[in-house]
PAMITOR-372907 format. One record per residue (C-alpha): residue number from 1; residue in one letter; x, y, z. Coordinates in steps of 0.02 Angstrom, whole numbers, plus 50000, padded with zeros to 5 digits. Each point is the difference from the previous one (the first is absolute). Example, Ala and Ser with C-alpha at 12.3 -4.5 7.8 and 13.67 -1.06 7.14 Angstrom:
SITE  nuba  vexlum     px     py     pz
SITE     1       a  50615  49775  50390
SITE     2       s  50069  50172  49967
***
This chain:
SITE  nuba  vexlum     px     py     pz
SITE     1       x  50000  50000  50000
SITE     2       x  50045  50160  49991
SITE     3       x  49985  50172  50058
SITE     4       x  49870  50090  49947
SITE     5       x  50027  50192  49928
SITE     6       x  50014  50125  50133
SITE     7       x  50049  50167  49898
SITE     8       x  49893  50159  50071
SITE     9       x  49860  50065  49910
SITE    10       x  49995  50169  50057
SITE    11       x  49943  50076  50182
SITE    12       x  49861  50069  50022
SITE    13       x  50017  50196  50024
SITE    14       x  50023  50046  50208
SITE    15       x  50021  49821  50019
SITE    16       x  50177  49952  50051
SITE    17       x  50044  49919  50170
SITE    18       x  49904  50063  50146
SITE    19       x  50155  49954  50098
SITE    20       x  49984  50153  50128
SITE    21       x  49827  49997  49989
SITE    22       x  49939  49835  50023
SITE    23       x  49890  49900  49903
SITE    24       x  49815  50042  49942
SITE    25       x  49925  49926  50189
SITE    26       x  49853  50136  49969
SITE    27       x  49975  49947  49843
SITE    28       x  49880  49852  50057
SITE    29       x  49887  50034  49868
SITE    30       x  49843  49883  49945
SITE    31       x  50042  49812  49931
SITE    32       x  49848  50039  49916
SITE    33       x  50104  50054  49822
SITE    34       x  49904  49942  49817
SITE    35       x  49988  49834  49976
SITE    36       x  50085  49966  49830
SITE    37       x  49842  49982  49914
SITE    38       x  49884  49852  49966
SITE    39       x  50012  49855  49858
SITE    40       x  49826  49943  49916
SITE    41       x  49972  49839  49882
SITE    42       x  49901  50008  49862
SITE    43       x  49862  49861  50005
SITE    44       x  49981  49869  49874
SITE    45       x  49885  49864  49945
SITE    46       x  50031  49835  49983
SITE    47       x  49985  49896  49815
SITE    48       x  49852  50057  49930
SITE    49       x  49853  49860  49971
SITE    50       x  49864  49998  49870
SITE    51       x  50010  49907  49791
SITE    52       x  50105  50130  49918
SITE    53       x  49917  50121  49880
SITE    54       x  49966  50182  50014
SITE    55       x  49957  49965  50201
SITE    56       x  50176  49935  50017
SITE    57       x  50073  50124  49895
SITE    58       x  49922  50131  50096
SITE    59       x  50041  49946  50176
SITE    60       x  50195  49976  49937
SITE    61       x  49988  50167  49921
SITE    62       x  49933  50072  50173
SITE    63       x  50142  49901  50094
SITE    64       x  50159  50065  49883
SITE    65       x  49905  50156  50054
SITE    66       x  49991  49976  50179
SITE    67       x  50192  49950  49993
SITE    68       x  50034  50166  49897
SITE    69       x  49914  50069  50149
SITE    70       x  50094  49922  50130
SITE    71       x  50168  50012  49927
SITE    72       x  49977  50169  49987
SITE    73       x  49921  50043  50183
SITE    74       x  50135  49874  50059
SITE    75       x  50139  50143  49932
SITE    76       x  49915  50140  50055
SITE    77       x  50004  49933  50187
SITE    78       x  50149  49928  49957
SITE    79       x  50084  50174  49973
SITE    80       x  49898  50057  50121
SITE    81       x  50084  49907  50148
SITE    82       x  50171  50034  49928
SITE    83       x  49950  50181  50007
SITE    84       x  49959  50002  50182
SITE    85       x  50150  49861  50036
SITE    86       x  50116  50143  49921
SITE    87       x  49911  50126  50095
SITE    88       x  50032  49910  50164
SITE    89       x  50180  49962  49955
SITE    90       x  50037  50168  49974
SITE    91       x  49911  50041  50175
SITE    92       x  50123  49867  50099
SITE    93       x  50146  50058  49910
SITE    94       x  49945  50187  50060
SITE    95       x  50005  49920  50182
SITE    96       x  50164  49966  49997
SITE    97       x  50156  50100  50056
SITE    98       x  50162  49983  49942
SITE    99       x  50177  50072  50028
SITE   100       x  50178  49988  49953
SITE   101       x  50076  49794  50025
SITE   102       x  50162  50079  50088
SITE   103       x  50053  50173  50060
SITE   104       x  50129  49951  50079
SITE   105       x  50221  49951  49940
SITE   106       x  49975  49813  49995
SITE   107       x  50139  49889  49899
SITE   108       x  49898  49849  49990
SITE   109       x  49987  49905  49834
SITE   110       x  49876  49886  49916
SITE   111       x  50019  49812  50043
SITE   112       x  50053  49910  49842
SITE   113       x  49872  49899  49932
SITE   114       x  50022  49786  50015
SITE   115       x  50021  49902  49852
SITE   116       x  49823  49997  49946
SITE   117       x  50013  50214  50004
SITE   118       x  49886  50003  50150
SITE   119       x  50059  50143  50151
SITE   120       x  49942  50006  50167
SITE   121       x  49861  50124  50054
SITE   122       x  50012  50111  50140
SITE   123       x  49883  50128  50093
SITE   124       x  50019  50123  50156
SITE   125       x  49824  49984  50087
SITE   126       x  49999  50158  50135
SITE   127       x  49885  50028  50146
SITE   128       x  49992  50192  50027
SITE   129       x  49936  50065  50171
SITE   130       x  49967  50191  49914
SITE   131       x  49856  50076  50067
SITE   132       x  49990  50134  49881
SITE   133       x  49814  49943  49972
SITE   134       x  49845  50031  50116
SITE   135       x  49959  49799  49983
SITE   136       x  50188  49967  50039
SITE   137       x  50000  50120  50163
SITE   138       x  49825  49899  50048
SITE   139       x  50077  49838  49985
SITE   140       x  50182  50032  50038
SITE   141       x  49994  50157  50143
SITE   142       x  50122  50115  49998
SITE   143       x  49914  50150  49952
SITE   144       x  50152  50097  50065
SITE   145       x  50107  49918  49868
SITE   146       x  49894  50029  49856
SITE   147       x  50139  50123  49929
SITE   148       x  50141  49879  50041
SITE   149       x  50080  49895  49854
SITE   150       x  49959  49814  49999
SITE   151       x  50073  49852  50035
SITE   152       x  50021  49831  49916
SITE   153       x  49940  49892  50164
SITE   154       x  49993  49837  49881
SITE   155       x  50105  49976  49875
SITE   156       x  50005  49825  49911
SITE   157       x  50091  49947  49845
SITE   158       x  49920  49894  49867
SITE   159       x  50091  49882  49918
SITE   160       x  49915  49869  49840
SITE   161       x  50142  49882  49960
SITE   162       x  50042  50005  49805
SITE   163       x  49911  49860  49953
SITE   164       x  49834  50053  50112
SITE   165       x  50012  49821  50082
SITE   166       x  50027  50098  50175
SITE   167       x  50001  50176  50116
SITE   168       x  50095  50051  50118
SITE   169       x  49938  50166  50126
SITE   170       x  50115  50060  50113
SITE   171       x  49964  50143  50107
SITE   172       x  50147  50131  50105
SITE   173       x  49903  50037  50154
SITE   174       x  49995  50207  50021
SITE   175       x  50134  50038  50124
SITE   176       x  50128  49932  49910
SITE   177       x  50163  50124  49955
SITE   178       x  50046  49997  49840
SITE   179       x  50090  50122  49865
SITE   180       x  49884  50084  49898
SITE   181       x  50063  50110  49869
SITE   182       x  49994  50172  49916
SITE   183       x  49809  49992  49936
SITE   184       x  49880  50153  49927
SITE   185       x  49839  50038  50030
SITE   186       x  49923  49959  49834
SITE   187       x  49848  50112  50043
SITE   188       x  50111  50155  50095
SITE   189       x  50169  49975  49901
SITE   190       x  50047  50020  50175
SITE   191       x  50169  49901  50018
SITE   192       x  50055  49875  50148
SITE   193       x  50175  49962  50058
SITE   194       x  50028  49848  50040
SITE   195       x  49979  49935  50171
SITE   196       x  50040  49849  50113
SITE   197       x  49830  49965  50104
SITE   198       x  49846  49889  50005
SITE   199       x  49919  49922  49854
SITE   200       x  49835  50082  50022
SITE   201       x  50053  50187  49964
SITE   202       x  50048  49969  49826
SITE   203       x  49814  50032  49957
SITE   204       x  50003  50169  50084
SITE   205       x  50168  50021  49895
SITE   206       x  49955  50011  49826
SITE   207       x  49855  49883  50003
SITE   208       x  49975  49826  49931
SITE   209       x  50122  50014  49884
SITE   210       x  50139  50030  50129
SITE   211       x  49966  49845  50099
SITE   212       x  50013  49900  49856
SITE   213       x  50181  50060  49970
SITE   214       x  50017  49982  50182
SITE   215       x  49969  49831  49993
SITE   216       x  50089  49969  49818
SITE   217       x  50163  50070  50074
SITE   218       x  49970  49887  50173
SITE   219       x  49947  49834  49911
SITE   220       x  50097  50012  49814
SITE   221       x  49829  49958  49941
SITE   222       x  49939  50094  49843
SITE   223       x  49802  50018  50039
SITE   224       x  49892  50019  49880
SITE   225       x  49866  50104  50067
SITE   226       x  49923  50063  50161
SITE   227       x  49813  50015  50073
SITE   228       x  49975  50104  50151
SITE   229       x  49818  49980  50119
SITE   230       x  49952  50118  50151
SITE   231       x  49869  49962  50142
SITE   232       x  49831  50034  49885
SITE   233       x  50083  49900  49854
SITE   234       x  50012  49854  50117
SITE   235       x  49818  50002  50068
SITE   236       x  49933  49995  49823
SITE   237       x  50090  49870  49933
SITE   238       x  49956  49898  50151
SITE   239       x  49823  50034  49985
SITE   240       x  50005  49957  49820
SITE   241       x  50089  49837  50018
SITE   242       x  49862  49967  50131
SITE   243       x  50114  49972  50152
SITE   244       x  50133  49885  50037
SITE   245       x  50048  49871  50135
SITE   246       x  50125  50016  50132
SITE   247       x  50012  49914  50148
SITE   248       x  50068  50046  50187
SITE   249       x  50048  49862  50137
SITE   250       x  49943  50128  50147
SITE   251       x  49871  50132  50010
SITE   252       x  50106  50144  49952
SITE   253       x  49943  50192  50038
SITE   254       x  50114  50128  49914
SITE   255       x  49980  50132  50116
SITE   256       x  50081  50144  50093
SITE   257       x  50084  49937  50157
SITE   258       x  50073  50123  50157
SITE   259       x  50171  50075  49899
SITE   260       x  49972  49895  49855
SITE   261       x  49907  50120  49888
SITE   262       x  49902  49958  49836
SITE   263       x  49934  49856  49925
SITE   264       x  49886  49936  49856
SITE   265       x  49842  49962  50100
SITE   266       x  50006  49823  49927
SITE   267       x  49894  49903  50126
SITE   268       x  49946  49803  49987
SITE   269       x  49975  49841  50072
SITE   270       x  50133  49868  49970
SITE   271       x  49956  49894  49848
SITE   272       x  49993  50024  49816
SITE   273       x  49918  50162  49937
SITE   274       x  49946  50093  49832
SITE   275       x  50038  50181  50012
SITE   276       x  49967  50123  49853
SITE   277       x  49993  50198  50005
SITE   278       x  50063  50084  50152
SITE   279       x  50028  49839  50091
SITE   280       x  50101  49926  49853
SITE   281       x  50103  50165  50018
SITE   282       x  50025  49989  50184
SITE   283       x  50055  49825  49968
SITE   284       x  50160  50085  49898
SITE   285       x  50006  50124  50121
SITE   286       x  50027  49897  50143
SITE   287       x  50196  50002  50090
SITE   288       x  49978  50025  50196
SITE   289       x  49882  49827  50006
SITE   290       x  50131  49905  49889
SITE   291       x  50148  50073  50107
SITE   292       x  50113  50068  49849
SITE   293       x  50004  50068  49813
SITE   294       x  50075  49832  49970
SITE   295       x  49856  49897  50057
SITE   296       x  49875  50151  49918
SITE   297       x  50082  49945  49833
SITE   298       x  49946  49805  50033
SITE   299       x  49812  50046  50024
SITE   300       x  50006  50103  49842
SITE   301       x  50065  49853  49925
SITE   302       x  49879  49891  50049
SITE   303       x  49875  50133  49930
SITE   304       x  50069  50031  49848
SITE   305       x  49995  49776  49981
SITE   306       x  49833  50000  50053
SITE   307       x  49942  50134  49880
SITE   308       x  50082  49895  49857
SITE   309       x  49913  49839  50041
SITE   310       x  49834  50104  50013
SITE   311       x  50033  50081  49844
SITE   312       x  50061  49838  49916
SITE   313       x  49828  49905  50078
SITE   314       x  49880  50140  49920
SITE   315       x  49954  50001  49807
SITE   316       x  50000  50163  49980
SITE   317       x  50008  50000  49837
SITE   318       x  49835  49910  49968
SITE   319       x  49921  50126  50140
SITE   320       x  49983  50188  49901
SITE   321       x  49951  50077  50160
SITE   322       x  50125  49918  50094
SITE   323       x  50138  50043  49862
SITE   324       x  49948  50184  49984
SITE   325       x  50000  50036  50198
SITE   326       x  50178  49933  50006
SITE   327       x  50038  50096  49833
SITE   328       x  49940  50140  50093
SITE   329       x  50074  49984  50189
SITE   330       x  50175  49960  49903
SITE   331       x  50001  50142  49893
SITE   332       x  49956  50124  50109
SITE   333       x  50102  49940  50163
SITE   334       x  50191  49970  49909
SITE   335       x  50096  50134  49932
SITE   336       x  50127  49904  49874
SITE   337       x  50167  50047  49897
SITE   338       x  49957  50055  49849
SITE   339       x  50044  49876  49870
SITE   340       x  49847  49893  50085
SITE   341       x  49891  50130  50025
SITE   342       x  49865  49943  49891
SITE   343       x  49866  49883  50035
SITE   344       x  50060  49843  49855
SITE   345       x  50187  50005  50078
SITE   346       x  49946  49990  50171
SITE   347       x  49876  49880  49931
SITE   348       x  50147  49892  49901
SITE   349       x  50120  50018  50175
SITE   350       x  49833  49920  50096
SITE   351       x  50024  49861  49894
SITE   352       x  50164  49967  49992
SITE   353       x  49974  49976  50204
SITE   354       x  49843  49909  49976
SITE   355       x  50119  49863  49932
SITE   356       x  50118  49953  50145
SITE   357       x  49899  49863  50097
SITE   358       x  49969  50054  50188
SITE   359       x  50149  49853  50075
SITE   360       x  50103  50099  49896
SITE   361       x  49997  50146  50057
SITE   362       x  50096  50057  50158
SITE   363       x  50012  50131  50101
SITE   364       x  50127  50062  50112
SITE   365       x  50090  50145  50108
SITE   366       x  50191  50062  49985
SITE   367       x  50116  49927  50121
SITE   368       x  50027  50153  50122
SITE   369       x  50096  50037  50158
SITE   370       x  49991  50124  50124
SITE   371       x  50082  50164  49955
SITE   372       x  50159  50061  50120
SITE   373       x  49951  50189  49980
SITE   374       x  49803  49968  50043
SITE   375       x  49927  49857  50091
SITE   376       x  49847  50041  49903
SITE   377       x  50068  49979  49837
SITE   378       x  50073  49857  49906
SITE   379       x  50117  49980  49885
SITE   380       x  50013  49837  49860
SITE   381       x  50069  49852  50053
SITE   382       x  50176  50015  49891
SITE   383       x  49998  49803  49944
SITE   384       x  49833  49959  50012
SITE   385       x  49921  50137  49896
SITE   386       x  50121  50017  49866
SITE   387       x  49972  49773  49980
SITE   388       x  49819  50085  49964
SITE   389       x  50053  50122  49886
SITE   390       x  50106  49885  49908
SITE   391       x  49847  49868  49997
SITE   392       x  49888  50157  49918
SITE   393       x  50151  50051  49889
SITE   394       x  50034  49843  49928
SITE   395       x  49802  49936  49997
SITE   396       x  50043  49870  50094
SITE   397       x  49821  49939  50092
SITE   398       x  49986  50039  50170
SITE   399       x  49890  49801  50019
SITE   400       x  50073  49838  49969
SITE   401       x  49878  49951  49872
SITE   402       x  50076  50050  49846
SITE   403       x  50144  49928  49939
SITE   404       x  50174  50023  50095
SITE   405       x  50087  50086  49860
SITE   406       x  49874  50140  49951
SITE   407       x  49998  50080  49825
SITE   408       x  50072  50170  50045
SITE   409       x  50126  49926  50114
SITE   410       x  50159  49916  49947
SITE   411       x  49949  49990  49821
SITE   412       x  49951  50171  49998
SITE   413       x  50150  50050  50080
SITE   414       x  50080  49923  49825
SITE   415       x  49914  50095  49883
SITE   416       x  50000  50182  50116
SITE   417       x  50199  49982  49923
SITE   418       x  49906  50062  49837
SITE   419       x  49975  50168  49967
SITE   420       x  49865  50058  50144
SITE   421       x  49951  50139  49848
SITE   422       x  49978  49862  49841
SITE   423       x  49807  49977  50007
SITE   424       x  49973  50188  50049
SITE   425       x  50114  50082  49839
SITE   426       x  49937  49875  49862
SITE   427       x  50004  50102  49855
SITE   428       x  50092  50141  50036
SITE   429       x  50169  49927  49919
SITE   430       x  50096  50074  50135
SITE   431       x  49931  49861  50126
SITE   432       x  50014  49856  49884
SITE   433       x  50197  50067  49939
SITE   434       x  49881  49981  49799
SITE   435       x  50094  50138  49880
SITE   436       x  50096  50077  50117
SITE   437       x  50159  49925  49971
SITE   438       x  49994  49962  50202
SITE   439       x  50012  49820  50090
SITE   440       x  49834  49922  50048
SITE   441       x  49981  49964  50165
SITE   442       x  50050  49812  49983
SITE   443       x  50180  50038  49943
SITE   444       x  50162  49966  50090
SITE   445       x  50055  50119  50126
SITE   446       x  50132  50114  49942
SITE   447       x  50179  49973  50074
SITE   448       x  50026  50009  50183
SITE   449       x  50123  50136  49991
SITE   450       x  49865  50097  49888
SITE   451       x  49856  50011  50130
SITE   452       x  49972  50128  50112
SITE   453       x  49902  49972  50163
SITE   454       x  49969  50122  50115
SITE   455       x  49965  49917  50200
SITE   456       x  49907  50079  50125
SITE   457       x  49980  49965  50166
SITE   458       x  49815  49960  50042
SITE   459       x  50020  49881  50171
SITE   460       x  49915  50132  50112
SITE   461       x  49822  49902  50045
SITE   462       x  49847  50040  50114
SITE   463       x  50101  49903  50137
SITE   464       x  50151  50020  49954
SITE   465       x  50140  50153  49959
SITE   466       x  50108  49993  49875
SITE   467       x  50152  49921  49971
SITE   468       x  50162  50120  49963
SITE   469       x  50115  49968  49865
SITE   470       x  49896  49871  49909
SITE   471       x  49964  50105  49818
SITE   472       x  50201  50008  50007
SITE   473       x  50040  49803  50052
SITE   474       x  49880  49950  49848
SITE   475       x  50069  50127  49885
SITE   476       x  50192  49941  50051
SITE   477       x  49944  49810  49978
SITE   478       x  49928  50027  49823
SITE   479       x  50178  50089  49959
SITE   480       x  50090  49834  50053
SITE   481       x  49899  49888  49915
SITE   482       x  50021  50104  49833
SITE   483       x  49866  50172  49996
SITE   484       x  50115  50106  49976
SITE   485       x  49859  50130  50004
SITE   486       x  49923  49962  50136
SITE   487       x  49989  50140  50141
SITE   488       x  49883  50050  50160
SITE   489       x  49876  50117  50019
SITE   490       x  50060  50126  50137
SITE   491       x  49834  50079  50037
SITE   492       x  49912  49931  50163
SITE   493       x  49945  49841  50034
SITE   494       x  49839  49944  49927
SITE   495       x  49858  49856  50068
SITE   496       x  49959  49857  49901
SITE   497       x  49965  49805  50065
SITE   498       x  50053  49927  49856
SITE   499       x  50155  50021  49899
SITE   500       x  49970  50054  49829
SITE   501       x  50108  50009  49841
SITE   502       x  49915  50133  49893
SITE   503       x  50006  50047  49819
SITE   504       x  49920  50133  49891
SITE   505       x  49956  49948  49833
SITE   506       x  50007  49821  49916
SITE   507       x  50161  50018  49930
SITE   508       x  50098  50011  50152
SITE   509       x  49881  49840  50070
SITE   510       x  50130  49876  49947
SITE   511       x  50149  50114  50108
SITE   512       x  49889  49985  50154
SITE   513       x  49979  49829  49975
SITE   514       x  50174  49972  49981
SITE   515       x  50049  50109  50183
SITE   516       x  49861  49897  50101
SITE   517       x  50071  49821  49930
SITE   518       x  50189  50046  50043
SITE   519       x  49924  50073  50194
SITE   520       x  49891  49848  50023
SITE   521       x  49842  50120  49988
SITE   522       x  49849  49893  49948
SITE   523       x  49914  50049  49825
SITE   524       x  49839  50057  50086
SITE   525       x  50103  50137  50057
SITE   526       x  50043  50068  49851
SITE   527       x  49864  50146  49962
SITE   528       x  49984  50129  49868
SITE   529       x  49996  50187  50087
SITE   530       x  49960  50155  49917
SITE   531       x  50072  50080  50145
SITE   532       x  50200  49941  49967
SITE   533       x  50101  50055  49838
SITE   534       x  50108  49848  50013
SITE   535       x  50033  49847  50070
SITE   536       x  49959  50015  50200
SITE   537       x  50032  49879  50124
SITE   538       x  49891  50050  50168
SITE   539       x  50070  49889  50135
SITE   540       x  49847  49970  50135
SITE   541       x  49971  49978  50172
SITE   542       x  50031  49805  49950
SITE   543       x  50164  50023  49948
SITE   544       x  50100  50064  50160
SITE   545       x  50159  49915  49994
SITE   546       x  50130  49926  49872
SITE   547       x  50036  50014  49796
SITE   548       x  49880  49868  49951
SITE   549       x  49811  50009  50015
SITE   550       x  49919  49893  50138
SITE   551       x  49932  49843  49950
SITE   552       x  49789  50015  50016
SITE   553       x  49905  49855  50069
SITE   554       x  49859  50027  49844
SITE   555       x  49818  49990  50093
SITE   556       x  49884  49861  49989
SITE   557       x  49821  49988  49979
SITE   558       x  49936  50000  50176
SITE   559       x  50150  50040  50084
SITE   560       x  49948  50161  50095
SITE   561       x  50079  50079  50153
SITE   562       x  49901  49896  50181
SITE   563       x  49956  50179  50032
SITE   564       x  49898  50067  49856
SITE   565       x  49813  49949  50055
SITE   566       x  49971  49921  49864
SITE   567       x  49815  49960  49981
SITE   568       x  49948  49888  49855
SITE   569       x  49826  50061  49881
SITE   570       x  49899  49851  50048
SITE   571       x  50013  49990  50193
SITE   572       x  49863  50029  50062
SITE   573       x  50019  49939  50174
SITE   574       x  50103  50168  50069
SITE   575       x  49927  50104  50139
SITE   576       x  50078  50139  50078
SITE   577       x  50065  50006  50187
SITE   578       x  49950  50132  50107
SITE   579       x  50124  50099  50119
SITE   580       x  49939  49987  50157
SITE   581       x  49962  50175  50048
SITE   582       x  49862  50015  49862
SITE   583       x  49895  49838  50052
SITE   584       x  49834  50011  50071
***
């Protein structure tokens, strides 16, 4: 399979990301929207009786008549209904907001595609807590932060495995510290620096599309696209789906307790439950009852599982009034990037999920630890979360029940040694080295002595600082083993996970090639970068010590970190524990 078209088609005037502003919670207008129009059958006798003659001749003559008739009352209603069906179309695709996919510096790339030219799918779903709306205030509080900028309180990454066989959701509870970078306010032009803090201010910081290059830069993922939902959003959709099940082992009261503050108001008896509209909200809402934001993350998962087996259980699709409610709720509670922003591409990405069977799908948290400057922060587990990253990077499936060696992983890691650029610059001779006189991508590398690679030292992590001197122990290494041109970047020291060897244009793809074999770099490494002039070997926070790379243990299907919650589609035996301070 592969991925359907995403390119724009235009935003609708005053309609890019409400980012500062929230989403459209007043905007709980009427379900009640035209109905697409009715269809009508013309009727039609059976074989006629009677001896023949004039009788006969007459009663055929009336029926090639009556199926003129039909025929033609059929098209009229016909083009009828696909007047009104356009009319409606046009009226969801007016409910939807859109906004820029990234306003932020990210350096992530494209995964390259497996050897059936299928690439991995991923999507930034956000949670905002803006209460820039009078149906937000009402169901979030805060009236005195109506002004304030909002915050990214869920934040959950998306990921449909190339082949759409599996999914993978991982979410980075809201309190975690991470580097976000320079972003711009795509509706202010105001500009961010960047800034080392928690996850959840990126929104506030140049809206969605800043905590998508947040995350880009923090995971090495390249994400596709982003969806964002506030407080009103959520109520909708629940009431639309028509509630879903979740389940608590004690009676659990979310409440305000003496110098405990807050709460969602979530209140019920232990036992399995189906909460839609405010209820379903306070469910996502709930923290103090659970005990942390780590544990807050596991009941959204087992919300956002239940919600999928509901979803998968219902025919919508043979239920118009059923289909249109959710058309509507969706449309009008997610704000989207823009090259989805109509209603057939969110349409062709709902199907494209509606594919992975529920045992395949899995959801998870980051591995996190407690943060030395803030006890009520956290920081990501070094070894644990990048194993994640590397799982997402590589495709690898985050269950067992696909096979060991995935399609993007090893095998993928083969063919990433080919120009990352070759599909994209068909056709534009350059690209393909046609008529230029240039090599193609798949030549030889050019002498040793000939290739220049500039090395840069990128070991600096979110737990880690840098490590001095190692852009000039690369540089010195490549000199002894022949690059006579190699030399190290003396500007400061950069952050990046992975180490990267990365080229410009395809004719320098067989040079970089040729520095990662002689280093020990593996070919999935090996990425074309419009942001590099030349060869550019970025040694990452995996690559601390010595002249040749690290050997990596390559993932497995399955083989996630003991602490990543991992909660499988299809179990639907999980309740939730209550702390003890919120029982009743």
């Amino acid at each position: 399979m592969t991925q359907s078209s995403v390119h724009g088609e235009g935003t609708r005037p005053g309609a890019a990301v409400r980012h500062a502003r929230g989403g459209r919670g007043g905007r709980e207008g009427s379900r009640g929207a035209p109905d697409g129009g009715g269809t009508g059958t013309g009727g039609q006798d059976g074989p006629g009786g009677g001896d023949g003659g004039r009788s006969g001749r007459r009663r055929a003559g009336r029926r090639h008549r009556a199926l003129r008739w039909s025929a033609t009352t059929l098209a009229v209603l016909i083009l009828g209904t696909a007047g009104a069906g356009y009319l409606y179309y046009e009226h969801l695709n007016g409910n939807i907001e859109k906004g820029e996919r990234s306003s932020g510096d990210s350096k992530a790339h494209r995964a390259e595609p497996n050897a059936a030219g299928q690439t991995p799918l991923n999507i930034l779903l956000i949670g905002s807590d803006s209460r820039a709306s009078d149906a937000n205030v009402a169901l979030g509080g805060g009236k005195d932060t109506r002004d304030n900028p909002p915050l990214g309180d869920v934040q959950m990454l998306i990921h449909l495995a190339a082949d759409r066989k599996s999914a993978a959701v991982v979410s980075i509870p809201r309190d975690t510290r991470v580097d976000i970078p320079e972003c711009t306010d795509p509706d202010s032009g105001e500009k961010y620096p960047a800034a080392n803090t928690i996850i959840n201010e990126s929104l506030g910081r140049g809206g969605a599309g800043c905590t998508l290059a947040t995350w880009e830069n923090l995971t090495g993922v390249y994400i596709d696209h982003w969806m964002t939902i506030d407080f009103a959003g959520v109520v909708s959709m629940a009431d639309a789906v028509g509630g879903v099940e979740v389940c608590v082992n004690q009676n659990v009261w979310d409440r305000p307790l003496p110098r405990v503050p807050g709460g969602s108001g979530l209140k019920m008896t232990a036992g399995p439950h189906k909460v839609q509209g405010e209820q379903a909200l306070q469910w996502l809402r709930t923290r103090h009852a659970w005990g942390s934001d780590v544990l807050r993350a596991q009941a959204q998962h087992m919300y956002m599982n239940s919600m999928i087996r509901t979803l998968k259980g219902q025919n919508v699709f043979t239920d118009t009034g059923r289909l249109m409610d959710l058309a509507e709720a969706a449309t009008k509670s997610l704000t989207v990037s823009e090259e989805i922003g109509t209603v057939k591409k969110l349409y062709d990405l709902g199907m494209q999920l509606k594919t992975v069977p529920t045992d395949r799908i899995t959801m998870t948290t980051i591995p996190t630890v407690q943060d030395p400057r803030n006890a009520n922060h956290l920081l990501q587990a070094g070894a644990d979360a990048e194993k994640m990253w590397a799982m997402l990077r590589d495709d690898v499936s985050f269950d067992d029940k696909g096979a060991k060696d995935s399609a993007s992983g090893e095998d993928a890691g083969k063919d990433a040694g080919k120009d990352a650029g070759e599909n994209a610059g068909k056709g534009t001779g350059e690209e393909t080295g046609k008529d230029t006189g240039r090599k193609p991508s798949g030549d030889s590398p050019a002498a040793d002595s000939e290739i220049g690679v500039l090395v840069q030292n990128a070991t600096r992590s979110a737990t880690l600082g840098p490590v001095g001197g190692r852009a000039g122990a690369l540089a010195q290494a490549l000199v002894e083993k022949g690059f006579d041109k190699a030399t190290k970047d003396a500007s400061a020291a950069l952050s990046e996970e992975r180490t990267l060897v990365r080229y410009p244009n395809a004719e320098l793809a067989g040079d970089a090639r040729r520095v990662a074999e002689v280093l020990g770099i593996p070919a999935s490494a090996v990425r074309k970068s419009a942001d590099v002039s030349g060869i550019t070997l970025v040694v990452g926070a995996d690559w601390r010590s010595g002249t040749s790379y690290p050997k990596q243990k390559t993932p497995e299907a399955g083989d996630l970190p003991d602490n990543s919650d991992a909660l499988n589609g299809s179990d639907t035996g999980k309740c939730m524990d209550v702390y003890k301070p919120y029982r009743w």
